[in-house]
SEMI-906354 format. One record per atom (N, C-alpha, C): z, y, x; atom name; residue in three letters. Coordinates in pm, whole numbers, plus 50000, padded with zeros to 5 digits. Atoms other than C-alpha are relative to their C-alpha. Layout:
% residues N
[[Z, Y, X], CA, ALA]
...
END
This chain:
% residues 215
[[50000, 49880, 50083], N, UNK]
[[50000, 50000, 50000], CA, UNK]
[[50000, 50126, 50087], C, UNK]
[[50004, 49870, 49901], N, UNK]
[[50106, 50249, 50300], CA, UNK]
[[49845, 49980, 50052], C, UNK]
[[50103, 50008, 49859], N, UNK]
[[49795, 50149, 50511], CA, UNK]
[[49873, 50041, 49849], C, UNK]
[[50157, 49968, 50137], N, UNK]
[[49522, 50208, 50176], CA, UNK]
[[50059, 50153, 49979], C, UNK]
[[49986, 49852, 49962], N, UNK]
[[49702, 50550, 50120], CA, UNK]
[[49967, 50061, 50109], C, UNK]
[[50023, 49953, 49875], N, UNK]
[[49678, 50652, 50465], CA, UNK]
[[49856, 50017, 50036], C, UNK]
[[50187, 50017, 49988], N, UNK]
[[49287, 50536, 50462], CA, UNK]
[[49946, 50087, 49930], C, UNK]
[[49985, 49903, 50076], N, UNK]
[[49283, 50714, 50143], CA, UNK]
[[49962, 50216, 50062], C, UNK]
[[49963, 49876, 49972], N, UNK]
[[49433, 51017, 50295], CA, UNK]
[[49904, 50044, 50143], C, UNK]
[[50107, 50013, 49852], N, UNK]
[[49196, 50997, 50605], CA, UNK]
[[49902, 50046, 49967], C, UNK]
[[50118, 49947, 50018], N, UNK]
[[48901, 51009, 50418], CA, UNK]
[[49972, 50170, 49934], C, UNK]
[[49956, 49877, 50120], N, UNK]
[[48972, 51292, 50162], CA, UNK]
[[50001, 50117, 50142], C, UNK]
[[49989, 49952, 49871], N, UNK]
[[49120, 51496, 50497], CA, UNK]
[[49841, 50048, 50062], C, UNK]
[[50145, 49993, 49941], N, UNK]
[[48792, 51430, 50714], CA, UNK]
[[49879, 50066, 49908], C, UNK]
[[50105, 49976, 50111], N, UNK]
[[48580, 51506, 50375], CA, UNK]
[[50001, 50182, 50019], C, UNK]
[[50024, 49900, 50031], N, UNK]
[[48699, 51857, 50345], CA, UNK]
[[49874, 50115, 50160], C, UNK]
[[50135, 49917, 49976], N, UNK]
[[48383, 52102, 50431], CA, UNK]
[[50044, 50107, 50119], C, UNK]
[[49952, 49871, 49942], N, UNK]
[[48573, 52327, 50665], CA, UNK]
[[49894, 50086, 50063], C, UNK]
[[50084, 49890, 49901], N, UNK]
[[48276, 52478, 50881], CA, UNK]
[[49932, 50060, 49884], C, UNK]
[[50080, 49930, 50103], N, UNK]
[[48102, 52530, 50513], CA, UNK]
[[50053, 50128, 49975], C, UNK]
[[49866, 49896, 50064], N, UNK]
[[48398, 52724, 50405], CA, UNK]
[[49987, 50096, 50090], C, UNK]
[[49955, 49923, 49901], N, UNK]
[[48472, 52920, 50697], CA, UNK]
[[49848, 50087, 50031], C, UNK]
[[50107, 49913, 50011], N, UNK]
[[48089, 53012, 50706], CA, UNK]
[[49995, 50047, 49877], C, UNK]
[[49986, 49873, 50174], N, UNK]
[[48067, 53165, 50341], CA, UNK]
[[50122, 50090, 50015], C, UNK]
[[49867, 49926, 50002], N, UNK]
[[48413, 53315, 50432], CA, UNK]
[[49953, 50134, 50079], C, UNK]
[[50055, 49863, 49884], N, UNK]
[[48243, 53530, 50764], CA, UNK]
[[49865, 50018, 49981], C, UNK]
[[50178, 49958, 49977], N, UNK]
[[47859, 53522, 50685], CA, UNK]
[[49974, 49979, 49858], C, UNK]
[[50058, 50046, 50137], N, UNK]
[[47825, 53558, 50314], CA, UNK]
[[49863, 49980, 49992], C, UNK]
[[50093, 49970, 50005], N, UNK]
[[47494, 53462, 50243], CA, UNK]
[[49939, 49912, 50093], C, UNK]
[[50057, 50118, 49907], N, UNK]
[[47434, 53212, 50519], CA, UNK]
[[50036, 49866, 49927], C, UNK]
[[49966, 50175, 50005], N, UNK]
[[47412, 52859, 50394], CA, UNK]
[[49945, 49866, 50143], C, UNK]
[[49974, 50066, 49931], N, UNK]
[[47464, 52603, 50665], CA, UNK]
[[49847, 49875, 49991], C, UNK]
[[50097, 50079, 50021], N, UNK]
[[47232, 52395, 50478], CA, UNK]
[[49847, 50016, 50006], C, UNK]
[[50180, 49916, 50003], N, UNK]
[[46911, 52629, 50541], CA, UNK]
[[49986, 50035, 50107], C, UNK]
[[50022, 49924, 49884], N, UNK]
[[46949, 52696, 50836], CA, UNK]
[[49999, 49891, 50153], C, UNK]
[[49935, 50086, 49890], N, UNK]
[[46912, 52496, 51195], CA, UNK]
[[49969, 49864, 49978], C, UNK]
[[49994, 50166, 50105], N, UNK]
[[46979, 52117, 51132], CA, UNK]
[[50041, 49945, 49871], C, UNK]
[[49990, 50018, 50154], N, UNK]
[[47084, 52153, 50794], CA, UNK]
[[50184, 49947, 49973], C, UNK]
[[49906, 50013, 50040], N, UNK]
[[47412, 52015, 50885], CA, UNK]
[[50146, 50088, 50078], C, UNK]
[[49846, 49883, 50010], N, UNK]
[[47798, 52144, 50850], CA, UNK]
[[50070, 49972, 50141], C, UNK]
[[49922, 50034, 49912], N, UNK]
[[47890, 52046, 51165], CA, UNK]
[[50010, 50101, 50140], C, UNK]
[[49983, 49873, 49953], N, UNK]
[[48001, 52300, 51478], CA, UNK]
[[49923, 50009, 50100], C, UNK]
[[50131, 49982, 49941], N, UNK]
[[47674, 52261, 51673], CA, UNK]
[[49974, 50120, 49914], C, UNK]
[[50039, 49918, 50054], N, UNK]
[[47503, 52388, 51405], CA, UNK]
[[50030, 50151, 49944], C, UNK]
[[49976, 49852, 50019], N, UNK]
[[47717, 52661, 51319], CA, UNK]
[[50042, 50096, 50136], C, UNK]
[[49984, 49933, 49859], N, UNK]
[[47757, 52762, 51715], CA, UNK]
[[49861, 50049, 50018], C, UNK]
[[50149, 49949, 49940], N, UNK]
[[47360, 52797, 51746], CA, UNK]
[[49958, 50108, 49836], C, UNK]
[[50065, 49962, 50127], N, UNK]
[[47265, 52961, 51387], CA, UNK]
[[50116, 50121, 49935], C, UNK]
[[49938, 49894, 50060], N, UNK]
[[47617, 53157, 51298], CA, UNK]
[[50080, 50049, 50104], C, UNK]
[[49913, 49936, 49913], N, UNK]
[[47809, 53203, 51617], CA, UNK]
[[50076, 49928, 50074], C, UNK]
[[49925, 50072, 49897], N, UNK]
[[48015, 53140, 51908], CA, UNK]
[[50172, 50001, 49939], C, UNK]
[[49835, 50032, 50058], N, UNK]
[[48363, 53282, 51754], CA, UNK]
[[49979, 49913, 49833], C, UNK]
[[49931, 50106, 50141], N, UNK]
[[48341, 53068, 51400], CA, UNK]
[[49958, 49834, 50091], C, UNK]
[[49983, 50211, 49927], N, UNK]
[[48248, 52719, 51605], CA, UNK]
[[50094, 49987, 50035], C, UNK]
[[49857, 50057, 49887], N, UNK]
[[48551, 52781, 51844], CA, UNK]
[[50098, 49978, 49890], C, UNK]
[[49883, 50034, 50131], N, UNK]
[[48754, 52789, 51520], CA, UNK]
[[49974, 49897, 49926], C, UNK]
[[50049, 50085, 50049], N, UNK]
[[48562, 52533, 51348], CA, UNK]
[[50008, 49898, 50091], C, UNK]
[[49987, 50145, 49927], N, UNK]
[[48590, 52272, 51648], CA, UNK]
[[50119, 49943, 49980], C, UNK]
[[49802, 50070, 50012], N, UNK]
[[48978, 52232, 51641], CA, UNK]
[[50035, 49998, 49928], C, UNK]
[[49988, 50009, 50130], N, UNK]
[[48983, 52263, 51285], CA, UNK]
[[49960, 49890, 49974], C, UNK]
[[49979, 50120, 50009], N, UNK]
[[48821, 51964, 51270], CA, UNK]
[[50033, 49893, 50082], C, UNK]
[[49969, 50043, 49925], N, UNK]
[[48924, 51825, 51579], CA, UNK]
[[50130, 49922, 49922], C, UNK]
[[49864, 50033, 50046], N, UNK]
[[49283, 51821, 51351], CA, UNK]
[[49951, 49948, 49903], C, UNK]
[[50007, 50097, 50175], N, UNK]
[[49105, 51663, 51040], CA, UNK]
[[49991, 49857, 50069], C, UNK]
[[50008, 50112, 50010], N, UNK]
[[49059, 51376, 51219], CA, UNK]
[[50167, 49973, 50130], C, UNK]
[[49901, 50076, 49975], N, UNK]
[[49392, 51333, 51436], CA, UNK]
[[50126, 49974, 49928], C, UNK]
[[49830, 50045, 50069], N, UNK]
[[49672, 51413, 51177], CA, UNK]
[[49991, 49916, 49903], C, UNK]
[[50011, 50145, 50105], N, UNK]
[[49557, 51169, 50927], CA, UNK]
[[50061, 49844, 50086], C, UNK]
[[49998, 50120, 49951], N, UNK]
[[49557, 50910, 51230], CA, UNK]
[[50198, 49990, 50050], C, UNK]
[[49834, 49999, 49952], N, UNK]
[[49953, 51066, 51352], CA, UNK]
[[50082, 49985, 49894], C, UNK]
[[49945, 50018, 50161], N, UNK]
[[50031, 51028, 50964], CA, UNK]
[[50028, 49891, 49952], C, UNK]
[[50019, 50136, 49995], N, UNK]
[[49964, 50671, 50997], CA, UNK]
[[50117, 49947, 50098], C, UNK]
[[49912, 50033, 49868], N, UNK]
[[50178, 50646, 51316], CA, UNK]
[[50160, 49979, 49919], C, UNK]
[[49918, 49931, 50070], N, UNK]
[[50437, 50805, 51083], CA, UNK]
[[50027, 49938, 49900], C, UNK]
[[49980, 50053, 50130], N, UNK]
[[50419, 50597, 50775], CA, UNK]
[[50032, 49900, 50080], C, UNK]
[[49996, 50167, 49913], N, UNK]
[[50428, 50259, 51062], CA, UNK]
[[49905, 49913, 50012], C, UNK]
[[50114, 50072, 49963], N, UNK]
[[50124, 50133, 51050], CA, UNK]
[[49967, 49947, 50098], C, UNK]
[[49975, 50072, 49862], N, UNK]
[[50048, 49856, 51311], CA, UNK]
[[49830, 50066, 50010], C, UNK]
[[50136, 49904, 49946], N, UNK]
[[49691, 49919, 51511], CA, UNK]
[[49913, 49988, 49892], C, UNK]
[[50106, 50027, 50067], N, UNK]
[[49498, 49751, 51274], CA, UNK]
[[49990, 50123, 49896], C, UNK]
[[49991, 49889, 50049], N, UNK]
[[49586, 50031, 51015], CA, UNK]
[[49967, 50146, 50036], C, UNK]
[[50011, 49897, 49884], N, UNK]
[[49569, 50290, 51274], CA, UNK]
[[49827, 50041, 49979], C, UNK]
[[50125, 50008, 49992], N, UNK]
[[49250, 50179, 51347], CA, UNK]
[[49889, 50015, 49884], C, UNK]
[[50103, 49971, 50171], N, UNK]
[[49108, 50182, 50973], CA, UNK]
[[49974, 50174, 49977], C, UNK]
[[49927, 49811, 50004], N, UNK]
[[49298, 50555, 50929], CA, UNK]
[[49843, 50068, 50093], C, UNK]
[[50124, 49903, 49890], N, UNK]
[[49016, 50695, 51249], CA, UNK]
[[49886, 49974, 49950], C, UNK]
[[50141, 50006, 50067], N, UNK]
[[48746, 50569, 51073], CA, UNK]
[[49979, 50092, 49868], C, UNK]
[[49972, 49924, 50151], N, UNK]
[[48806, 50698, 50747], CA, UNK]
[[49978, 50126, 49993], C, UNK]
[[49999, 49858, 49992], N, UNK]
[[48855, 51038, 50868], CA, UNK]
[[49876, 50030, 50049], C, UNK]
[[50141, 50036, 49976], N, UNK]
[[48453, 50952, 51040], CA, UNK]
[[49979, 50041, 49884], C, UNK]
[[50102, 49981, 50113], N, UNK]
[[48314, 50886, 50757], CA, UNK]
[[50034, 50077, 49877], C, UNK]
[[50009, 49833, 50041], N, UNK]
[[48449, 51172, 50559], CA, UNK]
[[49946, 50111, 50054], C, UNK]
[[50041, 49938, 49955], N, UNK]
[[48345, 51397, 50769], CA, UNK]
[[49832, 49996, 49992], C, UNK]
[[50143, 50052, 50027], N, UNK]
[[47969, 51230, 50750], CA, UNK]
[[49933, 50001, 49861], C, UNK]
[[50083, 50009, 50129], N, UNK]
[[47941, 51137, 50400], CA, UNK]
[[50116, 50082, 49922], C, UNK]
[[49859, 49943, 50139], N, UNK]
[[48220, 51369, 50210], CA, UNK]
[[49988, 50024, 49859], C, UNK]
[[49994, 50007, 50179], N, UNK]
[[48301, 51359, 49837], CA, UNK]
[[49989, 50173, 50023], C, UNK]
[[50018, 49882, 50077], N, UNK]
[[48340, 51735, 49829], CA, UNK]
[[49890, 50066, 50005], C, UNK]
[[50111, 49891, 49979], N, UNK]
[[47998, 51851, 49972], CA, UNK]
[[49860, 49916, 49989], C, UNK]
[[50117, 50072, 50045], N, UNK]
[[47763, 51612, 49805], CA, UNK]
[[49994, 49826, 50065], C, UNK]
[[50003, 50159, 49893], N, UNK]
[[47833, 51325, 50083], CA, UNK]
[[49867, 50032, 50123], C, UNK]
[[50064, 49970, 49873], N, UNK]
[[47653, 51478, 50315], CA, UNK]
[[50007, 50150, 50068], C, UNK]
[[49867, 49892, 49925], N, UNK]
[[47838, 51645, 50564], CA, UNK]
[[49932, 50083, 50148], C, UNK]
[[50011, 50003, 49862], N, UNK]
[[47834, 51706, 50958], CA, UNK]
[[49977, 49874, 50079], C, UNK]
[[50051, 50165, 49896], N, UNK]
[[47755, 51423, 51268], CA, UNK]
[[50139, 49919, 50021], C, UNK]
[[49870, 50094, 49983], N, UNK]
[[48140, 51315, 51292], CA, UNK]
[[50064, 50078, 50131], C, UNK]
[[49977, 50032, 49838], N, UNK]
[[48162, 51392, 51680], CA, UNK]
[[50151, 50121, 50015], C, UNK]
[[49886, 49926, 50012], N, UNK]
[[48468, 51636, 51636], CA, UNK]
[[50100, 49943, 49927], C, UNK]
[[49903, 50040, 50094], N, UNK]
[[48654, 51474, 51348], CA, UNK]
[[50015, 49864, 50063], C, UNK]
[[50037, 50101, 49927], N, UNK]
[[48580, 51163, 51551], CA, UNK]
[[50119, 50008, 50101], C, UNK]
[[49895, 49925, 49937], N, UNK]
[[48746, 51335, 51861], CA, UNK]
[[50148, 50021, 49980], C, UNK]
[[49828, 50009, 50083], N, UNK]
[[49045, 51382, 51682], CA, UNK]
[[50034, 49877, 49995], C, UNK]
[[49978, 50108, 50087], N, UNK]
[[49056, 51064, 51530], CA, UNK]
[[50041, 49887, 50148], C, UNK]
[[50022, 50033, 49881], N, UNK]
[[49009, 50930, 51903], CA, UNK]
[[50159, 50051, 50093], C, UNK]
[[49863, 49934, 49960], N, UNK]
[[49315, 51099, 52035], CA, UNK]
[[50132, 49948, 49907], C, UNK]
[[49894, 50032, 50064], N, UNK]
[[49510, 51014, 51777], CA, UNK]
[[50093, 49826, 50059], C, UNK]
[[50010, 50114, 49927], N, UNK]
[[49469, 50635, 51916], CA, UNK]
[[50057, 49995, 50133], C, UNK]
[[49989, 49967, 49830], N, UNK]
[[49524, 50739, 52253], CA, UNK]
[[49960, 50042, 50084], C, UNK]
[[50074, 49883, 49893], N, UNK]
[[49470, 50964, 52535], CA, UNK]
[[49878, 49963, 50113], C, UNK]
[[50116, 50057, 49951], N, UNK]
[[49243, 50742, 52755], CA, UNK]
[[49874, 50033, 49958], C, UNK]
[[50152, 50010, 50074], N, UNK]
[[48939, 50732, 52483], CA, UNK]
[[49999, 50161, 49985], C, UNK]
[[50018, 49798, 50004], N, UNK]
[[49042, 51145, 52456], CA, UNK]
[[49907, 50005, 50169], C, UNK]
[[50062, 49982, 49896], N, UNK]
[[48953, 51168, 52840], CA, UNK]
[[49878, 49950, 50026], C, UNK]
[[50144, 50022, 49936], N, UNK]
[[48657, 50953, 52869], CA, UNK]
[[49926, 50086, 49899], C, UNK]
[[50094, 49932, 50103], N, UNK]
[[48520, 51124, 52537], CA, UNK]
[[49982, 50166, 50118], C, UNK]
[[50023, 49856, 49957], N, UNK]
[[48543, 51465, 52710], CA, UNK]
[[49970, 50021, 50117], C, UNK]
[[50089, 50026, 49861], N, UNK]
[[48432, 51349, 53029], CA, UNK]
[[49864, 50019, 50009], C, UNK]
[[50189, 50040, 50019], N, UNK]
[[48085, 51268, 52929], CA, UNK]
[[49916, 50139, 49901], C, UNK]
[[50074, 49889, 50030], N, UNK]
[[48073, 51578, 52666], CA, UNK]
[[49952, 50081, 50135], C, UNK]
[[49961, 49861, 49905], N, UNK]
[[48187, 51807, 52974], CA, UNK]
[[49820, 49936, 50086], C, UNK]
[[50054, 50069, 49978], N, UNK]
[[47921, 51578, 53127], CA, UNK]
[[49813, 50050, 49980], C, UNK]
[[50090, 49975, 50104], N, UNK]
[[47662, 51643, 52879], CA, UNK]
[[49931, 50124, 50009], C, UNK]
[[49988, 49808, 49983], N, UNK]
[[47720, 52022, 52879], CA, UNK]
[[49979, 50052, 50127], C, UNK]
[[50089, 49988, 49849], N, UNK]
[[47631, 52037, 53258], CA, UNK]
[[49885, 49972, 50057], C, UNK]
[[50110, 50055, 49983], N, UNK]
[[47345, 51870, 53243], CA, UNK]
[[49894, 50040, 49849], C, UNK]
[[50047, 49935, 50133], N, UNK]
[[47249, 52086, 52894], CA, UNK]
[[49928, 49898, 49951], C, UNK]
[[50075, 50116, 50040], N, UNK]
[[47182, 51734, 52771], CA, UNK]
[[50150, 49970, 49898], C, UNK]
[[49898, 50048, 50040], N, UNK]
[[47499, 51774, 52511], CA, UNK]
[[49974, 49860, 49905], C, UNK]
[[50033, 50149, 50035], N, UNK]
[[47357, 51473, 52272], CA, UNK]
[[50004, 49928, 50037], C, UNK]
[[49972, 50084, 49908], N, UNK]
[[47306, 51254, 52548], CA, UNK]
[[50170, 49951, 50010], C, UNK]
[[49884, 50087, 49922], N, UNK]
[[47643, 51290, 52688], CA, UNK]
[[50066, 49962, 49888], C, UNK]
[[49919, 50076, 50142], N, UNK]
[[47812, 51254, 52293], CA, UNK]
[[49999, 49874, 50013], C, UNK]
[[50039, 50139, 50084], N, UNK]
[[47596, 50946, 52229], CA, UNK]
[[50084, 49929, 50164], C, UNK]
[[49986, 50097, 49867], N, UNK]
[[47687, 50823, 52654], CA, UNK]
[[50180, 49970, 49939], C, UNK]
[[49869, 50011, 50030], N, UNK]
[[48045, 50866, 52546], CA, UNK]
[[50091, 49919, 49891], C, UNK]
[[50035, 50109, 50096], N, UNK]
[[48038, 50649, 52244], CA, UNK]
[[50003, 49899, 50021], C, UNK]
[[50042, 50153, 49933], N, UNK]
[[47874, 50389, 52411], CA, UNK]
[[50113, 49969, 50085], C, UNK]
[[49898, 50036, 49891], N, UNK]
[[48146, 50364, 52659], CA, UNK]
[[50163, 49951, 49902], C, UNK]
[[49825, 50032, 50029], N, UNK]
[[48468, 50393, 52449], CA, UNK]
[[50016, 49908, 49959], C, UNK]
[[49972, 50146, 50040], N, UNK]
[[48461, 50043, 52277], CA, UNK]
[[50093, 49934, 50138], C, UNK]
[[49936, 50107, 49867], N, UNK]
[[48524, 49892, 52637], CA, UNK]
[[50098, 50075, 50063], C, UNK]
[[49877, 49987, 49894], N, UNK]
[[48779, 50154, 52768], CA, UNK]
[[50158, 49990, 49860], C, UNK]
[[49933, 50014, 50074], N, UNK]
[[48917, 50127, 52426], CA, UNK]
[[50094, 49855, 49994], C, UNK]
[[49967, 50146, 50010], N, UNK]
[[48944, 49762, 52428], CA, UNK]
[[50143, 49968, 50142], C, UNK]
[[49904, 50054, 49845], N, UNK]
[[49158, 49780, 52821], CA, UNK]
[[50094, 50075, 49972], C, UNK]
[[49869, 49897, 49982], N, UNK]
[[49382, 50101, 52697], CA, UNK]
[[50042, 49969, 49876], C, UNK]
[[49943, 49913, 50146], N, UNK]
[[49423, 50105, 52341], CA, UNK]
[[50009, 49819, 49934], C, UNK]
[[50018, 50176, 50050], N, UNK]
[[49320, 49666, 52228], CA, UNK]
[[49901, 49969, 49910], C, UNK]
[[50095, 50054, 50054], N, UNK]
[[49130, 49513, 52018], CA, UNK]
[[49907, 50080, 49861], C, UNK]
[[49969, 49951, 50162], N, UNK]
[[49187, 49712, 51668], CA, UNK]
[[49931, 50175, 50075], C, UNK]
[[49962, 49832, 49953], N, UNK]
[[49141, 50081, 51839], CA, UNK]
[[49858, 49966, 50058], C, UNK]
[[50157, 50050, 49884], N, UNK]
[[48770, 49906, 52057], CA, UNK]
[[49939, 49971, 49861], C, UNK]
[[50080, 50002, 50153], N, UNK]
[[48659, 49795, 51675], CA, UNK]
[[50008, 50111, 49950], C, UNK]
[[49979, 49860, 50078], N, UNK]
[[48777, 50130, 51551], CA, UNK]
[[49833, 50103, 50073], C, UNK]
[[50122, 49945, 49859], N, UNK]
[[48525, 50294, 51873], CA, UNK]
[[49831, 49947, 49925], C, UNK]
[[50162, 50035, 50064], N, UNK]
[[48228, 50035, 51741], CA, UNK]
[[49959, 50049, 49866], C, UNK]
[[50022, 50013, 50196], N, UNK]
[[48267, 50156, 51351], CA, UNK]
[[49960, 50146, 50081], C, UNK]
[[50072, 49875, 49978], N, UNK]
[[48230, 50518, 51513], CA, UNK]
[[49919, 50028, 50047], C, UNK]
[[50094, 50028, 49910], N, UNK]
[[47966, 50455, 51737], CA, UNK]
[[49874, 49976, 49862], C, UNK]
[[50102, 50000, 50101], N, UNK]
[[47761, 50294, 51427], CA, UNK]
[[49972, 50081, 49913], C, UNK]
[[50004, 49848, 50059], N, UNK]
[[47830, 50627, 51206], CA, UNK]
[[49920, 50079, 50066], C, UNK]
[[50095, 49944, 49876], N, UNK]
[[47704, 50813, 51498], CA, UNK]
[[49874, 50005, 50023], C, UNK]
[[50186, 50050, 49943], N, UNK]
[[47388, 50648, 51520], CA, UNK]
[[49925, 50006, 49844], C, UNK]
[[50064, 49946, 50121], N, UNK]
[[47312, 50626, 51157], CA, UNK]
[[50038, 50131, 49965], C, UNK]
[[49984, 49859, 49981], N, UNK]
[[47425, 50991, 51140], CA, UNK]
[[49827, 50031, 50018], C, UNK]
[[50110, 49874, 49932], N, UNK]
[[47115, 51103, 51368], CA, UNK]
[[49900, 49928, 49930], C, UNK]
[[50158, 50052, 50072], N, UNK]
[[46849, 50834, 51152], CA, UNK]
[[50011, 50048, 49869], C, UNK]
[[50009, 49963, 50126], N, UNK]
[[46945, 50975, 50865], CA, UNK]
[[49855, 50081, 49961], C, UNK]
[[50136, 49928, 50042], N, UNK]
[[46596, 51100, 50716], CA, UNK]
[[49896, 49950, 50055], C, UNK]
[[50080, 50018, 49939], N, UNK]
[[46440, 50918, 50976], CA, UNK]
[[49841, 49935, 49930], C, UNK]
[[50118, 50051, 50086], N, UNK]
[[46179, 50755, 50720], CA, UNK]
[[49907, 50104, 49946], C, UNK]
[[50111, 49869, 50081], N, UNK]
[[46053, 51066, 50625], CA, UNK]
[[49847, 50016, 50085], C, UNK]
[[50035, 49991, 49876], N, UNK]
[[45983, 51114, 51017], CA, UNK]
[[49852, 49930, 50008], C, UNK]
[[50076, 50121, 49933], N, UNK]
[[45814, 50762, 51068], CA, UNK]
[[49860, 50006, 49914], C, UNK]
[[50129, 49984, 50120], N, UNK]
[[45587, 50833, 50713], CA, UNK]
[[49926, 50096, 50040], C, UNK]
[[50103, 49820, 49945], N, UNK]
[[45434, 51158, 50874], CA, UNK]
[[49929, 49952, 50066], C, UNK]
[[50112, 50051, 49995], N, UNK]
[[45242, 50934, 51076], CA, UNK]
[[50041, 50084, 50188], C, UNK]
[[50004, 49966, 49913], N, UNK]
[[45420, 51069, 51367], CA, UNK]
[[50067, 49889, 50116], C, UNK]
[[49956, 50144, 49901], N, UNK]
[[45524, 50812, 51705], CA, UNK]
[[50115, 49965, 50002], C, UNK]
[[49828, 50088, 50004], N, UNK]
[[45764, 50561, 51632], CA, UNK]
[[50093, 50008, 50093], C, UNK]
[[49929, 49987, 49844], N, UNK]
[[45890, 50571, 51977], CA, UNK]
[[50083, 50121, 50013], C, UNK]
[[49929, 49836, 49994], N, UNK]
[[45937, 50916, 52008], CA, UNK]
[[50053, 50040, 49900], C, UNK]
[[49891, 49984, 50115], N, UNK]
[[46070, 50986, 51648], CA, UNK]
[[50122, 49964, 50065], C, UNK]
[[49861, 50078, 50027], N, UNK]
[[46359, 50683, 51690], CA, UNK]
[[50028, 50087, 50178], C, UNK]
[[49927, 50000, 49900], N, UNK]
[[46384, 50822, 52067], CA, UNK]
[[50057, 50164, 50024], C, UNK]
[[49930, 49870, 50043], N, UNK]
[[46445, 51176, 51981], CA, UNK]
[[50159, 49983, 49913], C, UNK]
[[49883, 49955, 50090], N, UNK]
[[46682, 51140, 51719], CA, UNK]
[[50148, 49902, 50072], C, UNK]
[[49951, 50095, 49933], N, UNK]
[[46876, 50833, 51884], CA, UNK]
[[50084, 50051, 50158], C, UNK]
[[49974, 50004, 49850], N, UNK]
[[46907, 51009, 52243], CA, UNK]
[[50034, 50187, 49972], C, UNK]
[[50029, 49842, 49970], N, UNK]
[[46866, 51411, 52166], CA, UNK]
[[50044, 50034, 49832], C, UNK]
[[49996, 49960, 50078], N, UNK]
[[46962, 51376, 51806], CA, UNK]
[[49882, 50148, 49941], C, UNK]
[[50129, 49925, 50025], N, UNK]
[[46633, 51570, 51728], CA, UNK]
[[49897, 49970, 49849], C, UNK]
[[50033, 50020, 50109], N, UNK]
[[46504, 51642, 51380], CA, UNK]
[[49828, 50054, 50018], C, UNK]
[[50148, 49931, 50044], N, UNK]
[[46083, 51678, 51348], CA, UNK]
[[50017, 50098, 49888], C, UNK]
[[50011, 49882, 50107], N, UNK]
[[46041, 51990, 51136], CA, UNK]
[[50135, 50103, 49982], C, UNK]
[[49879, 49927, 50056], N, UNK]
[[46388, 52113, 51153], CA, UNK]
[[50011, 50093, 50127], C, UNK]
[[49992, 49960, 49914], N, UNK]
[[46416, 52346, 51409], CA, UNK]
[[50169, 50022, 50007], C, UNK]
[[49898, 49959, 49974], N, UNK]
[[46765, 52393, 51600], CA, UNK]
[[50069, 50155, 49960], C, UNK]
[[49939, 49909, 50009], N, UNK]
[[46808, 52742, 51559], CA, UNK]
[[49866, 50074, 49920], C, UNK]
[[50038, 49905, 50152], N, UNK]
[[46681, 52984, 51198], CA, UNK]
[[49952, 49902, 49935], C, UNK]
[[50068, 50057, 50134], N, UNK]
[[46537, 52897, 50895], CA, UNK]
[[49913, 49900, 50036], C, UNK]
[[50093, 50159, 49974], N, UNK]
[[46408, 52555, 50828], CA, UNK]
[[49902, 50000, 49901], C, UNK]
[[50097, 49952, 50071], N, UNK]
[[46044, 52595, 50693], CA, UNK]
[[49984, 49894, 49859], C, UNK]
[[49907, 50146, 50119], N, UNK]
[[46179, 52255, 50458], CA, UNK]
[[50011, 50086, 49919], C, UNK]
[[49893, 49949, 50154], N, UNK]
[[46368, 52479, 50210], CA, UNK]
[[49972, 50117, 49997], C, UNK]
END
């Protein structure tokens, strides 16, 4: 009963829209969804609305996804619970009830959710962004960082917390194919479509930064 509340309370948490909010709050008139990649997440609102609402919008959700998971800690939940709790707060953040179910990429509420587990999978995660961000290849280093935490998850954190890593990892990845059929029907290269969106998270037609000629 504690551990389904807590999951509960994870998702709901992760669901709420915060970068939506916080943009209609400072940019009336900007929708998140017209602009850029279309989604709520603090990429998109760092390249399209600004540097000061992302920095507020990262640790905002940075905390949607760890106090759900320290809430869990808190109710007693063994890992396996734990481990459900970090997902939950994922895939709110991805598919959320309040903003249609389609949200942001996770990789912040994730972050959180990741920390909450333990500080190890915090360090390698921010290794590979920092990583990423030096090599202005930030997608790359997200997705490199991903790929890795299952196995440092599995030596620091065990079994439950390395399955928790693979459920976010698969969000992640269907995250960036989302639409991809649209892509593949345009008649444009399979290869390069799945290896854009997969490696560079890269949308055909959507441009990163203004109006998306879509909507």
């Amino acid at each position: 009963m504690r551990a389904g509340l807590c999951i509960l309370i994870g998702y709901l948490v992760g669901s709420v829209p915060t970068g939506m909010m916080l943009v209609r709050r400072l940019r009336p008139g900007v929708d998140l969804r017209r602009v850029g990649t279309g989604n709520l997440g603090t990429s998109n609102i760092f390249r399209n609305v600004g540097r000061g609402p992302a920095v507020v919008v990262g640790p905002v959700q940075f905390a949607q996804g760890l106090f759900p998971v320290l809430l869990g800690r808190w109710a007693g939940l063994d890992d396996a619970g734990l481990a459900a709790v970090a997902v939950a707060t994922v895939v709110g953040n991805v598919w959320p009830v309040w903003a249609g179910f389609d949200g942001g990429r996770g990789i912040a509420v994730a972050t959180g959710a990741v920390a909450g587990l333990g500080y190890w999978g915090l360090a390698v995660l921010l290794a590979f962004y920092a990583a990423g961000l030096a090599l202005t290849e930030i997608a790359i280093g997200v997705l490199a960082g991903f790929l890795v935490l299952p196995a440092v998850e599995l030596f620091a954190a065990g079994s439950a917390a390395a399955v928790a890593a693979l459920a976010m990892l698969a969000v992640v990845l269907l995250r960036r194919l989302a639409g991809a059929h649209a892509d593949l029907a345009s008649g444009r290269d399979r290869a390069a479509v799945l290896a854009g969106r997969l490696l560079r998270d890269q949308r055909p037609g959507r441009p990163l930064v203004g109006r998306s000629p879509d909507v």
